[in-house]
C-alpha positions in Angstrom: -0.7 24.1 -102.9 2.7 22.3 -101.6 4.2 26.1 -101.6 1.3 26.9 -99.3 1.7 24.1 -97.0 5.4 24.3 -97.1 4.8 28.0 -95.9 2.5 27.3 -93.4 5.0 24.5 -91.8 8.1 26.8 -91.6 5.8 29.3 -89.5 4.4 26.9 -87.2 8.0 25.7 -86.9 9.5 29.5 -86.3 6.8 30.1 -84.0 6.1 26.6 -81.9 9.7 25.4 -82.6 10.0 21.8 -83.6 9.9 19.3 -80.8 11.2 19.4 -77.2 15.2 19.5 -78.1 15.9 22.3 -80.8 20.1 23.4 -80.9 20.7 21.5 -78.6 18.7 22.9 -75.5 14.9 22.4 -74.1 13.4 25.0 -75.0 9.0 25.8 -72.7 6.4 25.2 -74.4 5.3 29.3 -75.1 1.6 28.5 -73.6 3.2 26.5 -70.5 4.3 28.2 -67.3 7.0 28.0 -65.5 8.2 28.3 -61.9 10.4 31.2 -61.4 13.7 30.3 -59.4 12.5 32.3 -57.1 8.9 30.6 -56.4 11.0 27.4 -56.0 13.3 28.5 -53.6 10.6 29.4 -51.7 8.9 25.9 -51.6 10.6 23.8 -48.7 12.1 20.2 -49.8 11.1 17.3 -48.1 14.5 17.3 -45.8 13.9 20.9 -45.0 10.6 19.8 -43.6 11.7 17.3 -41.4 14.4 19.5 -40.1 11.6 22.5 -39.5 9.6 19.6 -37.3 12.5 18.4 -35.5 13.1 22.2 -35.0 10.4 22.5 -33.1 10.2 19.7 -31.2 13.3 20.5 -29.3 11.6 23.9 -28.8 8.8 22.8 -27.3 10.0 19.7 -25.2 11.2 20.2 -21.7 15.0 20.1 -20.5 14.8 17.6 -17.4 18.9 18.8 -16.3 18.9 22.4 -17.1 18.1 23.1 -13.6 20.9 20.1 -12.2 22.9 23.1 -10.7 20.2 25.1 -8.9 19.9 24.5 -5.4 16.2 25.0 -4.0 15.3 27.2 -1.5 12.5 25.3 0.5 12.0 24.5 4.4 13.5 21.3 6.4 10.5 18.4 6.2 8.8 18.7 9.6 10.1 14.6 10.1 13.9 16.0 9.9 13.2 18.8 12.2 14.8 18.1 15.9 12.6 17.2 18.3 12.8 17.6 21.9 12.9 13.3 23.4 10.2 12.0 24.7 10.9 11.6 27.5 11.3 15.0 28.4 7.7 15.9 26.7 4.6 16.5 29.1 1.4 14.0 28.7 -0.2 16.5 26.2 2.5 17.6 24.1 3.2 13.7 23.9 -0.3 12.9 23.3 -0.5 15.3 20.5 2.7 14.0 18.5 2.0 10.9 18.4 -0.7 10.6 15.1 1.6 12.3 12.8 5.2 11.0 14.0 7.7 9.5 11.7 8.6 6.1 11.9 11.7 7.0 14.8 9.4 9.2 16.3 6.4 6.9 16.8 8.4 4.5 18.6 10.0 6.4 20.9 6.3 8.5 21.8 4.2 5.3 22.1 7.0 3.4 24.0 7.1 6.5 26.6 3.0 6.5 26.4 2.8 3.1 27.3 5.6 3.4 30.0 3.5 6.0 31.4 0.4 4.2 31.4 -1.9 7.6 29.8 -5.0 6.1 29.1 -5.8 9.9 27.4 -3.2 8.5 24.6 -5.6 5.8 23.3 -7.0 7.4 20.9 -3.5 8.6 19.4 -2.5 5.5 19.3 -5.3 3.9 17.9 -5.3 6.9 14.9 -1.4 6.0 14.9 -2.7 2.6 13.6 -5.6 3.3 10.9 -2.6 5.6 9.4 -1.4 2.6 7.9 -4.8 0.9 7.1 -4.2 -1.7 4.1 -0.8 -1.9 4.4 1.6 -4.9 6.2 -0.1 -7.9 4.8 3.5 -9.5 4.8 5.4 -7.8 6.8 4.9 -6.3 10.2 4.3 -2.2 10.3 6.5 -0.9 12.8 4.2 2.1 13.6 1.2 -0.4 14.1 3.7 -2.8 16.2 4.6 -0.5 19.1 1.3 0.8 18.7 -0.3 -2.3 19.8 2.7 -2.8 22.8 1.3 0.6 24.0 -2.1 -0.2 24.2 -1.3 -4.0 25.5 0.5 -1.3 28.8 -1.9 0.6 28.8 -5.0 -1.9 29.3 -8.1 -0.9 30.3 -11.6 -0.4 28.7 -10.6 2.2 26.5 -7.5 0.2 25.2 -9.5 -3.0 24.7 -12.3 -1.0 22.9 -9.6 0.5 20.6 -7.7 -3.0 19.6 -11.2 -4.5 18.8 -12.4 -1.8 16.5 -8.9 -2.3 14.6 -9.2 -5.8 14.2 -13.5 -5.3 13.3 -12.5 -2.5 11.1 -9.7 -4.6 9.1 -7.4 -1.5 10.3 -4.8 -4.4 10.4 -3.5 -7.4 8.4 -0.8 -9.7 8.4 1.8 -10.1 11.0 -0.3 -6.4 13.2 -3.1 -8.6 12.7 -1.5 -12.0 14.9 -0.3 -9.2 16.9 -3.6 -7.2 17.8 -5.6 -10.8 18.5 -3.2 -11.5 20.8 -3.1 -8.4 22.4 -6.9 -8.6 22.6 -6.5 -12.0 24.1 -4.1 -10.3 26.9 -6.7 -7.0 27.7 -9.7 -8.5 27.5 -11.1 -7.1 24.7 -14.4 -8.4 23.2 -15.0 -9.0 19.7 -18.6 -10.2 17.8 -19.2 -13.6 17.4 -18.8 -13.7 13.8 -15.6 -11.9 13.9 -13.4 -14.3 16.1 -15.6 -17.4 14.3 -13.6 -16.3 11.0 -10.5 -15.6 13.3 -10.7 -19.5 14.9 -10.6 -20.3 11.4 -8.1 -18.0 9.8 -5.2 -19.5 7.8 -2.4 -17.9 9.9 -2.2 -20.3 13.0 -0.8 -17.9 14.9 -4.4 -15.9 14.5 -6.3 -19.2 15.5 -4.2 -20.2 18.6 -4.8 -16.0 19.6 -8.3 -16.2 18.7 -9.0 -18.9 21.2 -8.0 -16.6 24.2 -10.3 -14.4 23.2 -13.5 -16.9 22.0 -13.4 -18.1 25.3 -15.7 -16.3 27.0 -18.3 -16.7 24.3 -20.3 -20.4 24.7 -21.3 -20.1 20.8 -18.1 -21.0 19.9 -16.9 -24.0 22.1 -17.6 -26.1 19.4 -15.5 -24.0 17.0 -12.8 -24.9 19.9 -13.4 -28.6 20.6 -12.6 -28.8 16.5 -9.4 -27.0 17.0 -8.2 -29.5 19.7 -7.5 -31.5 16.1 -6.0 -28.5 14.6 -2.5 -30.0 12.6 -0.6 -27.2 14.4 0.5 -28.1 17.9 0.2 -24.5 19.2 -3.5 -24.2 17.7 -4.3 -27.3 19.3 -2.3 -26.2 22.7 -4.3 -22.4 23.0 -8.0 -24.0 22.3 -7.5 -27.0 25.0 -6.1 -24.4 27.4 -9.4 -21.9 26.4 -11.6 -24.6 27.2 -9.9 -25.8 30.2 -10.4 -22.1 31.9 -14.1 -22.5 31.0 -13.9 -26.0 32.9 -14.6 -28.2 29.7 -13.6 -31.8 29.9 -12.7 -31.9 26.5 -9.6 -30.0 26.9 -8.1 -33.5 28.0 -7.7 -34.3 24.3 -4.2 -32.0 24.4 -1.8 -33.3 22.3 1.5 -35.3 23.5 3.0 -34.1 26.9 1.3 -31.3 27.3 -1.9 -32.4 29.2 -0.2 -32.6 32.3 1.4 -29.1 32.5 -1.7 -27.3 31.5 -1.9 -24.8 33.7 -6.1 -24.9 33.8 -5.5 -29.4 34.5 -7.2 -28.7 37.9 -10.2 -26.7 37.0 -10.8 -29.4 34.3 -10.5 -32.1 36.2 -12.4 -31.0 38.9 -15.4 -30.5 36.6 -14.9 -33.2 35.2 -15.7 -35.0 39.0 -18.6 -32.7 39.3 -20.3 -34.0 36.0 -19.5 -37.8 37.3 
């Protein structure tokens, strides 16, 4: 029975071997296979991955300076294109630049339009202005600026008609907006009541004291005015007693300081002011 088992053992041995090291070297388990060399050269390493990505990352990301040296062919910008002056342009052909002018341009077109008096250039000048709707609510906009001078030379109904719809419209803000109410003041133009009720009591003084030129016409607002006489601003207080003294109300008496007496409206006032008595 030992001789049997003894047998049996030196087979199992020959055949299986006997444990993972035998001479000296590791010798696979006969039922386990193997990866050929080949089968793991073929399986990428984790570096060889990450190089593969990066690979193709370059080859699919733009180069921003491979063009650096290549000079485009394209047309000048119609605002660097000379021009003939404006001075030497007829009423239409200055008419018809003036929406779409740069900023050197529109100065020198609106200045001339004004000059010239062309009451057909109101509209131009007015679409000059809603270009730059929503902008200058700190500083001035040039283009709205000599816009505004234009129209102020210009006068007339259409002129006053166009520098109210910009202010109603909220075409202008800021500094354009000072500007247009005072322009408005000096044409004429008429405004609603509610409108130049929020511009007496606008936060810019320069708006208020503007606003009064142009409230004076309208008796729903003298009140609005007599409250401004106490306005903390001295010009604000100035521009309402000199609104109501054209409109013969005695209350423009309560100027401030010195300037009562040279009010240039002192004698319409006062002379009311006898009529009442």
């Amino acid at each position: 029975m030992s001789s049997i088992m003894r047998w049996r053992r030196g087979l199992i041995v020959a055949i299986w071997g006997s444990g993972p090291e035998r001479d000296g070297r590791v010798h696979p388990h006969p039922l386990r296979r193997e990866p050929s060399a080949q089968l793991s050269s073929l399986t990428p390493t984790p570096a060889q991955r990450v190089r593969s990505i990066r690979s193709q990352m370059c080859e699919q990301q733009l180069d921003l300076f491979s063009s650096a040296g290549i000079q485009a062919e394209r047309p000048l910008p119609q605002s660097m294109e000379l021009r003939p002056a404006a001075t030497v342009l007829d009423d239409q052909a200055l008419i018809a630049a003036i929406p779409e002018s740069n900023l050197a341009d529109s100065i020198a077109l609106a200045t001339e339009a004004g000059r010239r008096r062309l009451a057909a250039a109101v509209p131009s000048l007015e679409a000059l202005c809603r270009r730059f709707s929503g902008f200058g609510a700190e500083r001035m906009v040039p283009e709205q600026a000599v816009a505004l001078h234009a129209l102020a030379m210009i006068s007339g109904r259409e002129a006053a008609q166009a520098v109210s719809q910009l202010i109603v419209r909220g075409f202008v803000r800021g500094p354009a907006l000072n500007l247009a109410v005072s322009t408005a003041a000096r044409i004429g133009a008429t405004l609603p009541v509610d409108v130049l009720r929020s511009l007496l009591r606008h936060p810019d003084p320069g708006v208020r004291a503007s606003a009064c030129g142009c409230a004076r016409r309208r008796p729903e607002l003298i009140s609005v005015m007599i409250d401004l006489l106490d306005d903390l601003n001295p010009g604000v207080a100035k521009s309402a007693a000199c609104a109501l003294g054209q409109i013969g109300r005695i209350e423009a008496r309560r100027m401030h300081g010195t300037a009562w007496p040279n009010c240039p409206h002192r004698t319409d006032v006062v002379r009311c002011g006898a009529q009442r008595a």
